[in-house]
GULUM-716277 format. One record per atom (N, C-alpha, C): residue in one letter; atom name; x negated, y negated, z. Coordinates in steps of 0.001 Angstrom, whole numbers. Example, Ala and Ser with C-alpha at 12.3 -4.5 7.8 and 13.67 -1.06 7.14 Angstrom:
<sites>
['a', 'N', [-13190, 5690, 7800]],
['a', 'CA', [-12300, 4500, 7800]],
['a', 'C', [-13200, 3300, 7800]],
['s', 'N', [-12850, 2250, 7080]],
['s', 'CA', [-13670, 1060, 7140]],
['s', 'C', [-12900, -30, 7870]],
</sites>
This chain:
<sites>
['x', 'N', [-44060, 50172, 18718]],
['x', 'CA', [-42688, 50077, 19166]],
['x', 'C', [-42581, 49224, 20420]],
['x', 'N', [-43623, 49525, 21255]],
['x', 'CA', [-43431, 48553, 22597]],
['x', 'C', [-43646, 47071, 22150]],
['x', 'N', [-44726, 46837, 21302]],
['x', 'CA', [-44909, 45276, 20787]],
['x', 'C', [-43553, 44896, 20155]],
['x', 'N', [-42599, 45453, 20037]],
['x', 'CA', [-40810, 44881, 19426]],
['x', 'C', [-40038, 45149, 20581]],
['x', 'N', [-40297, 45776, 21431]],
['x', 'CA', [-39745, 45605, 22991]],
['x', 'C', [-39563, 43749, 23441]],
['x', 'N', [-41322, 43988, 23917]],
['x', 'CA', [-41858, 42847, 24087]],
['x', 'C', [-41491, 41625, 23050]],
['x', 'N', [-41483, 41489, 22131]],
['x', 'CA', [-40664, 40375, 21354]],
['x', 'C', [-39506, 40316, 21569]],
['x', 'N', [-38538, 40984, 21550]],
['x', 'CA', [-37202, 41159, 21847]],
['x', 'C', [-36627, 40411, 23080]],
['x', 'N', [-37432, 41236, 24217]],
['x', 'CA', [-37040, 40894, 25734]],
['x', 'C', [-37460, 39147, 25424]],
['x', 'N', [-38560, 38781, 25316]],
['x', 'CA', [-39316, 37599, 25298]],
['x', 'C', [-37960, 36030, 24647]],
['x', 'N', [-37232, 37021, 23976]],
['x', 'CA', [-36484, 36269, 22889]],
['x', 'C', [-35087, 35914, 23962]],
['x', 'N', [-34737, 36600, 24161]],
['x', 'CA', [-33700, 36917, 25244]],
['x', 'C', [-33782, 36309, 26266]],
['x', 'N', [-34730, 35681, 27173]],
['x', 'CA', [-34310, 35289, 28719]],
['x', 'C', [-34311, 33549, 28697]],
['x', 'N', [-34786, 33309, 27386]],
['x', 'CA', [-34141, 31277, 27359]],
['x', 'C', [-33457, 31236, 27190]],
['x', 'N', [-32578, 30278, 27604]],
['x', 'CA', [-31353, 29849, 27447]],
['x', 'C', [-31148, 29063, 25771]],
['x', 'N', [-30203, 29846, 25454]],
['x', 'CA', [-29922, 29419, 23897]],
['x', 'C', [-29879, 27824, 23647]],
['x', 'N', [-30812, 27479, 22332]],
['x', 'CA', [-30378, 26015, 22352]],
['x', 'C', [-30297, 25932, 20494]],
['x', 'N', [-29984, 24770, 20307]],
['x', 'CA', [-29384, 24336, 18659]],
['x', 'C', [-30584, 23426, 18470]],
['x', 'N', [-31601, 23667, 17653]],
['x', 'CA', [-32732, 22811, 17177]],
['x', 'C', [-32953, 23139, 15559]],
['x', 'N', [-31562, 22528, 15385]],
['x', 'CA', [-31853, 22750, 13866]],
['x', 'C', [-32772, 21785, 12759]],
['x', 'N', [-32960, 20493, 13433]],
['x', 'CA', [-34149, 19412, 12525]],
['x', 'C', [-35305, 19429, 13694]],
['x', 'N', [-35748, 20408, 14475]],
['x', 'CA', [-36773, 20086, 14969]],
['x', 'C', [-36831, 18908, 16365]],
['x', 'N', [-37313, 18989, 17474]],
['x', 'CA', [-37331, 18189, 18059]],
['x', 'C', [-36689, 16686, 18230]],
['x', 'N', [-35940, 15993, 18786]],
['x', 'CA', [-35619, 14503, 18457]],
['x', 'C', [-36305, 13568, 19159]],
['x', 'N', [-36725, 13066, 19150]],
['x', 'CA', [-37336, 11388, 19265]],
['x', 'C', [-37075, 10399, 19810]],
['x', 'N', [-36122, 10690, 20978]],
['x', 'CA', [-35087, 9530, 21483]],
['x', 'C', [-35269, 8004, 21509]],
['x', 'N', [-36492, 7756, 21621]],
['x', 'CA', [-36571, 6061, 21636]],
['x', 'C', [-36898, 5759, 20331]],
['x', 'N', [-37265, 6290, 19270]],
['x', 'CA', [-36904, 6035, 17604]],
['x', 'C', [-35259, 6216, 17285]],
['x', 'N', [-34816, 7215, 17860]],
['x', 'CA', [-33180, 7402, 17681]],
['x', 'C', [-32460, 5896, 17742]],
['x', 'N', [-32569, 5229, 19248]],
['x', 'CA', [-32431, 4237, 20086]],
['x', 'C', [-32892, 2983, 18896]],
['x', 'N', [-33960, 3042, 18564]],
['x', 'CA', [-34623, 2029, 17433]],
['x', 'C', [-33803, 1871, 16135]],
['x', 'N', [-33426, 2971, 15778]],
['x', 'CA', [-32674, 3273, 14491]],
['x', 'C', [-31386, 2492, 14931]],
['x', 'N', [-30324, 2944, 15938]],
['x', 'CA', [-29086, 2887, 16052]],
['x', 'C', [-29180, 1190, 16083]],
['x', 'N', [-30269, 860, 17118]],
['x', 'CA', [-30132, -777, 17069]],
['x', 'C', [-30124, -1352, 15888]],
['x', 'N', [-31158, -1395, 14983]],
['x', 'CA', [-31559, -1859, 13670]],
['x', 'C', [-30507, -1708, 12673]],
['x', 'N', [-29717, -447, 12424]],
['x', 'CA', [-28422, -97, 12047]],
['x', 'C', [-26834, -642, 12830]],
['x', 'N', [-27081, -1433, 13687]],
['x', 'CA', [-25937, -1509, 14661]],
['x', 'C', [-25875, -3495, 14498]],
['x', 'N', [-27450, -3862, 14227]],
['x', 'CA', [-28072, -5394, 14172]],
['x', 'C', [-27617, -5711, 12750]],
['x', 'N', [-27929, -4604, 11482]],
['x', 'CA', [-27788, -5504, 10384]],
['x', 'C', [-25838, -5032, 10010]],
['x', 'N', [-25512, -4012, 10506]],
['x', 'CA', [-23712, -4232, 10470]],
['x', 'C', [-23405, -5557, 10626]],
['x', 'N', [-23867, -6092, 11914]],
['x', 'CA', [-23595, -7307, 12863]],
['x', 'C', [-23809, -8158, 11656]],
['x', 'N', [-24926, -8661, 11000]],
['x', 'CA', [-25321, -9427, 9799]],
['x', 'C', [-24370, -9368, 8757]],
['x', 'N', [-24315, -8187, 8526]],
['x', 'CA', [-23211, -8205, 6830]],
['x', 'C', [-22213, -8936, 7404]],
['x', 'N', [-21647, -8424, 8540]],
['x', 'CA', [-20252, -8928, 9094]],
['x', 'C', [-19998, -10404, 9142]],
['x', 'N', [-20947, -10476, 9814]],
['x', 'CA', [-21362, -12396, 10234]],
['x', 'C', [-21195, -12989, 8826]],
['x', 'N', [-22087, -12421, 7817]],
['x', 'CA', [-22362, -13166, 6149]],
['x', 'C', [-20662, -13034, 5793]],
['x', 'N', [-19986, -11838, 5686]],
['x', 'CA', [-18579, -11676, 5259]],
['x', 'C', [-17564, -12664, 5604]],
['x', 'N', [-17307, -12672, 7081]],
['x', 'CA', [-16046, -13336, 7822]],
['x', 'C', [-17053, -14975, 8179]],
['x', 'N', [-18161, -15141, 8262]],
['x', 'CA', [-18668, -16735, 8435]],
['x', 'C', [-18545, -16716, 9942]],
['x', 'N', [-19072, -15608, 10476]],
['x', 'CA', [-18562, -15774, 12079]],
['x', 'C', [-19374, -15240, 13205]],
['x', 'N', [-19858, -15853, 14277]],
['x', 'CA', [-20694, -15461, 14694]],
['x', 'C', [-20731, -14479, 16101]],
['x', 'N', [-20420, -13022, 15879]],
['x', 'CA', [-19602, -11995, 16322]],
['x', 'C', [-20563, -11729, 18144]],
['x', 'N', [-21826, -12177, 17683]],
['x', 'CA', [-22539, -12154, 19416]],
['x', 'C', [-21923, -13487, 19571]],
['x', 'N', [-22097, -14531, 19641]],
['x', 'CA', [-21657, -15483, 20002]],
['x', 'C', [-20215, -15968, 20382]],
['x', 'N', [-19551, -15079, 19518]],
['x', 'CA', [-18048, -15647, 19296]],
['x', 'C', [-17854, -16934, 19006]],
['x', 'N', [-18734, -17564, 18186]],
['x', 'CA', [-18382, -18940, 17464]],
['x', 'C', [-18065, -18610, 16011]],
['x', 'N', [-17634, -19855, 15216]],
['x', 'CA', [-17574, -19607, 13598]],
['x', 'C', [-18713, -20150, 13457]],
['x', 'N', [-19399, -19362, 11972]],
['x', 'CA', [-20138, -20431, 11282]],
['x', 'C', [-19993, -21454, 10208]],
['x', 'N', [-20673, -22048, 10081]],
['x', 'CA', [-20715, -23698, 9133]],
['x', 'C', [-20614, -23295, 7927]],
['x', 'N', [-19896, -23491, 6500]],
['x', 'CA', [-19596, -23392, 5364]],
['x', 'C', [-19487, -22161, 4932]],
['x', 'N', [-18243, -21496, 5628]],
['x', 'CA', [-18337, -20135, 5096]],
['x', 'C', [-16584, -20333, 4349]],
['x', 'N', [-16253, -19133, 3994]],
['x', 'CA', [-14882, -18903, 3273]],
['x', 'C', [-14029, -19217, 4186]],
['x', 'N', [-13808, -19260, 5552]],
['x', 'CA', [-12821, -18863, 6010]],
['x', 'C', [-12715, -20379, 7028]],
['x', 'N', [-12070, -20298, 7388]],
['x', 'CA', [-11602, -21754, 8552]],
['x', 'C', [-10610, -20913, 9880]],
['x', 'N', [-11656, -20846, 10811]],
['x', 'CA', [-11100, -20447, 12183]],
['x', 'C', [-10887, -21496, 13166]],
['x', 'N', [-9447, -21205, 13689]],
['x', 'CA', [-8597, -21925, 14413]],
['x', 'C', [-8747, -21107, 15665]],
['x', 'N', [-8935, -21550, 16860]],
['x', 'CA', [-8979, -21039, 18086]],
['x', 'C', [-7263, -21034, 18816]],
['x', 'N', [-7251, -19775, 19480]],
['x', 'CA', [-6000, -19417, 19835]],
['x', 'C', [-6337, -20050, 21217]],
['x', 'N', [-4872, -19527, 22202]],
['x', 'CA', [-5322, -19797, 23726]],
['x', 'C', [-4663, -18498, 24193]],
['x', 'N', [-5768, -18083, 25106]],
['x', 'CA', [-6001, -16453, 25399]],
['x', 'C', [-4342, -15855, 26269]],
['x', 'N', [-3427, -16711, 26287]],
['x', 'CA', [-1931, -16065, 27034]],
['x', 'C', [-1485, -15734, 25291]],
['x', 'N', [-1937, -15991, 24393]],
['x', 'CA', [-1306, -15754, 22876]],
['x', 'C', [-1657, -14511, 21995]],
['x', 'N', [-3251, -13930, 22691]],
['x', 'CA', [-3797, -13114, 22265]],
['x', 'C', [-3388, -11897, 22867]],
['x', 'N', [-3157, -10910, 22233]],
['x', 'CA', [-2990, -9182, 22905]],
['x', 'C', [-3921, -9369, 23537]],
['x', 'N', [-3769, -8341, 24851]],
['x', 'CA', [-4732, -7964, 25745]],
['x', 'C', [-5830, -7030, 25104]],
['x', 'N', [-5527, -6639, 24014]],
['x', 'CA', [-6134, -5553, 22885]],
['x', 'C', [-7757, -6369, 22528]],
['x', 'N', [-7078, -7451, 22493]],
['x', 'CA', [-8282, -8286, 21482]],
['x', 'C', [-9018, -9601, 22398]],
['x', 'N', [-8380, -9229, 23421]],
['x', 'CA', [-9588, -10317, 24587]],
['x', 'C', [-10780, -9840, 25136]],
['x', 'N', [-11341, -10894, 24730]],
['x', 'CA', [-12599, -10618, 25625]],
['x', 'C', [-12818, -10419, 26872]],
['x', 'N', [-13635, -9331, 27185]],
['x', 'CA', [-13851, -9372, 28643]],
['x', 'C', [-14690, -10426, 29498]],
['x', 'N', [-14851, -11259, 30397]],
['x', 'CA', [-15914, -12340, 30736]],
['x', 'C', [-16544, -11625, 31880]],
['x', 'N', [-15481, -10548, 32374]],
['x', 'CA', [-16738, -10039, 33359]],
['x', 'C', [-18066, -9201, 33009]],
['x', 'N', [-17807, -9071, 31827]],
['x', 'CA', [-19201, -8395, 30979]],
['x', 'C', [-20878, -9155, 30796]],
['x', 'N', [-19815, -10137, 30492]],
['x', 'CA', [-20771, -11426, 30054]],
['x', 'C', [-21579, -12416, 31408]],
['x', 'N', [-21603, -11928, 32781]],
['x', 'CA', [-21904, -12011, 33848]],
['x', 'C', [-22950, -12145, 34106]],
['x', 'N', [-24002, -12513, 34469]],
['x', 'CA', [-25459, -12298, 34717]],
['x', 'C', [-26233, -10904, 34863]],
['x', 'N', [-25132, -10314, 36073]],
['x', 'CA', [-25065, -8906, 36177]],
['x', 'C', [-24620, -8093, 35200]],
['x', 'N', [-23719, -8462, 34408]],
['x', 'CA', [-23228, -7203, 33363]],
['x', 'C', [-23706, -7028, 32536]],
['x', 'N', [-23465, -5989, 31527]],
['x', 'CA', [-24083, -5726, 30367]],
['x', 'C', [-23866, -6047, 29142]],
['x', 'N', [-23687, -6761, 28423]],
['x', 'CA', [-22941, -7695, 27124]],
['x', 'C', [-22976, -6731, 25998]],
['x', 'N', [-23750, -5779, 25822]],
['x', 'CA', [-23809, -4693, 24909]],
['x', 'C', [-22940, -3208, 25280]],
['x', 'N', [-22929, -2950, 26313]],
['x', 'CA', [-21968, -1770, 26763]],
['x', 'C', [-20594, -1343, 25786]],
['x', 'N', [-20368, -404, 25609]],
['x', 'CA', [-19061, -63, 25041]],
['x', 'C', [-18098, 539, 25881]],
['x', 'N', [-16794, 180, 25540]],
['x', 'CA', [-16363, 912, 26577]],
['x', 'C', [-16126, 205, 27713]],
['x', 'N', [-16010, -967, 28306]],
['x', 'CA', [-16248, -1627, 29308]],
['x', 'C', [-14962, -1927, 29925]],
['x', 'N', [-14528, -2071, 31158]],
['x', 'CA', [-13221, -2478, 31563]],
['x', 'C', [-12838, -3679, 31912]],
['x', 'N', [-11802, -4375, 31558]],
['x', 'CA', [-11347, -5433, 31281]],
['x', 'C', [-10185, -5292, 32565]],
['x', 'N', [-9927, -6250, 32984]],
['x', 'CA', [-8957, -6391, 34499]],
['x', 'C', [-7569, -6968, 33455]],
['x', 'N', [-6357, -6419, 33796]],
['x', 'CA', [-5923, -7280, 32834]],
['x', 'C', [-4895, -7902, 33970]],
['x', 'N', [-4435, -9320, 33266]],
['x', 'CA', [-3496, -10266, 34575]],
['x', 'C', [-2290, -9924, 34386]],
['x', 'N', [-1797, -10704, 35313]],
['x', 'CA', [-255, -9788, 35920]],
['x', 'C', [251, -11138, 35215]],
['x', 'N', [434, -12071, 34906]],
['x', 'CA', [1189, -13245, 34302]],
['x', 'C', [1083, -13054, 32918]],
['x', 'N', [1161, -12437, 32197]],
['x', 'CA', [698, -11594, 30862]],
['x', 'C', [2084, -11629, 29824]],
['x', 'N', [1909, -12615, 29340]],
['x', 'CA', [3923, -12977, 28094]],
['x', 'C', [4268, -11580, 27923]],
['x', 'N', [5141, -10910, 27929]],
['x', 'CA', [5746, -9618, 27630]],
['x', 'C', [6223, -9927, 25825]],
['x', 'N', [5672, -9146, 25219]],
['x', 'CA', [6294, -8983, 23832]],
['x', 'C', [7817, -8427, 23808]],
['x', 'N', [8539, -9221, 22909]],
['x', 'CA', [10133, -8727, 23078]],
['x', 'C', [10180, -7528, 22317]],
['x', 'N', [11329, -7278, 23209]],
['x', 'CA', [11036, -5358, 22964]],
['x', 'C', [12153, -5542, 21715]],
['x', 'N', [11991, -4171, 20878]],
['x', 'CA', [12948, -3953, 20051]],
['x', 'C', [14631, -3360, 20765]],
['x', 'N', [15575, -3784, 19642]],
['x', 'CA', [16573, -3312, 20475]],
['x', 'C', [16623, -1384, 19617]],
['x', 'N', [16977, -954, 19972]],
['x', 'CA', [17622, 317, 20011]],
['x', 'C', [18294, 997, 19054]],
['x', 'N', [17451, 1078, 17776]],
['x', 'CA', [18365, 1842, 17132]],
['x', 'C', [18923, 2887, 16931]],
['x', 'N', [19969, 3141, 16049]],
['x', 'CA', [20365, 4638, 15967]],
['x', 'C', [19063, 5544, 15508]],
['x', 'N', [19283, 6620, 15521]],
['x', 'CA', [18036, 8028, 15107]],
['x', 'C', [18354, 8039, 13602]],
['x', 'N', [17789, 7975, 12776]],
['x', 'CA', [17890, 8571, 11386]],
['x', 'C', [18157, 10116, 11314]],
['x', 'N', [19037, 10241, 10225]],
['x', 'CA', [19243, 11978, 10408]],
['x', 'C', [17870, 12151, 9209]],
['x', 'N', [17466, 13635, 9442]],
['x', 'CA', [16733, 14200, 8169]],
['x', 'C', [17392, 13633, 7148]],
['x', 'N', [16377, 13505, 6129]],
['x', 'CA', [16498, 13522, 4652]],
['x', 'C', [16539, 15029, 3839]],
['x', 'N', [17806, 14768, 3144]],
['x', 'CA', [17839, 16638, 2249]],
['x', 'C', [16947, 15928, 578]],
['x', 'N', [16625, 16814, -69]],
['x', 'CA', [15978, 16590, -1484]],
['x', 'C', [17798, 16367, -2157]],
['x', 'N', [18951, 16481, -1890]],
['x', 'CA', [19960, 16845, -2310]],
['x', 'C', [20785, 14962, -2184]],
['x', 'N', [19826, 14311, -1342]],
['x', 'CA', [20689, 12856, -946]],
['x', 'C', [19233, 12045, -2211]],
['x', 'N', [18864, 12518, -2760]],
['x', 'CA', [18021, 12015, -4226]],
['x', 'C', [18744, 12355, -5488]],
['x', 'N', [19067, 14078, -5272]],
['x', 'CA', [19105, 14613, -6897]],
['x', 'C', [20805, 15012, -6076]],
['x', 'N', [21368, 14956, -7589]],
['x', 'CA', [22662, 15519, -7246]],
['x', 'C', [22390, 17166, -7674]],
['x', 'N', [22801, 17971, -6725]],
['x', 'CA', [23433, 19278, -6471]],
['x', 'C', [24000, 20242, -7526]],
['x', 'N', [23423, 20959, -8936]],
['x', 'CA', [24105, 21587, -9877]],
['x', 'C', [23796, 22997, -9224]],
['x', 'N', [25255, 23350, -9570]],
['x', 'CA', [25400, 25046, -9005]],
['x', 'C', [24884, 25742, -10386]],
['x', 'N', [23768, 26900, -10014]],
['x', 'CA', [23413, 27429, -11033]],
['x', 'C', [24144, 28610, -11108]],
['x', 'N', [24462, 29479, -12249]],
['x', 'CA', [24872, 30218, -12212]],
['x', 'C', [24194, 31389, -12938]],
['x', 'N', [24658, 32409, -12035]],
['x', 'CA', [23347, 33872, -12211]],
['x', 'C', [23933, 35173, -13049]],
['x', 'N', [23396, 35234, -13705]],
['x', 'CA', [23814, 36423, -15038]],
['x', 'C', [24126, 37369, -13605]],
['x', 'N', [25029, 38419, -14436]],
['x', 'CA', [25442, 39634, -13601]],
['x', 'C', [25182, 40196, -14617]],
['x', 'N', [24638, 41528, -14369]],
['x', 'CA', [24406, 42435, -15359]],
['x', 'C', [25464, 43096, -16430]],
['x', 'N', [25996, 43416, -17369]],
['x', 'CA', [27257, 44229, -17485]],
['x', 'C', [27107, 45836, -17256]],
['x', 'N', [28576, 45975, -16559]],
['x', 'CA', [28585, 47241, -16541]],
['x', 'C', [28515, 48450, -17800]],
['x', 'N', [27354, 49279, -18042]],
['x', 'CA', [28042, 49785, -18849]],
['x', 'C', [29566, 50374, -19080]],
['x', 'N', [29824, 50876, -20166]],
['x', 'CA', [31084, 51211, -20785]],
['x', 'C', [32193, 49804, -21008]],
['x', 'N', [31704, 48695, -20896]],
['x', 'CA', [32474, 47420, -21119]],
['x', 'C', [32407, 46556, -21947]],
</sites>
């Protein structure tokens, strides 16, 4: 009985953890995600003809890319250049982008009215059903 004490207590004073496949491997993890993250990059490149580290097009592909000029592009879809810095990190996700104050404003929509709900009744027209009443006896 004391040897199930002793297992018990023993079980109890680590701090709970989730190791459900066994140990992980972090710099194989790291290996994987690259190798998986490198040939995305490839299909992509083969798909669109475009060379997505670089940001150039490539030579005889499907598509014919025309270069914009960056006051035309959403701020959504510009590149950051302070990334691309000596100092920065060109792979980072997540990275912050400064955005400029001379920036074209998209014209706003004007204002419409609110839509009311939709009834199932502005589809189907409306038949009143009508419900048996029982008869009274003696009638």
């Amino acid at each position: 009985m004391s040897a199930h004490k002793r297992i018990l207590r023993g079980l109890g004073t680590g701090p709970a953890r989730r190791s459900l496949f066994g140990p992980v491997d972090r710099e194989q993890l790291q290996r994987e995600y690259r190798d998986a993250l490198r040939k995305d990059l490839e299909d992509a490149s083969r798909r669109w003809s475009f060379d997505f580290v670089a940001e150039k097009p490539l030579e005889g592909g499907d598509f014919r890319w025309v270069g914009v000029s960056g006051v035309r592009v959403p701020v959504l879809y510009r590149s950051c250049e302070d990334a691309r810095s000596p100092g920065g990190s060109p792979g980072k996700e997540n990275r912050f982008c400064p955005v400029p104050q001379d920036v074209e404003k998209t014209p706003e929509k004007r204002a419409e009215m609110k839509r009311k709900q939709t009834n199932i009744t502005d589809f189907y027209q409306a038949k009143k059903r009508q419900v048996a009443t029982p008869r009274k006896s003696g009638q």
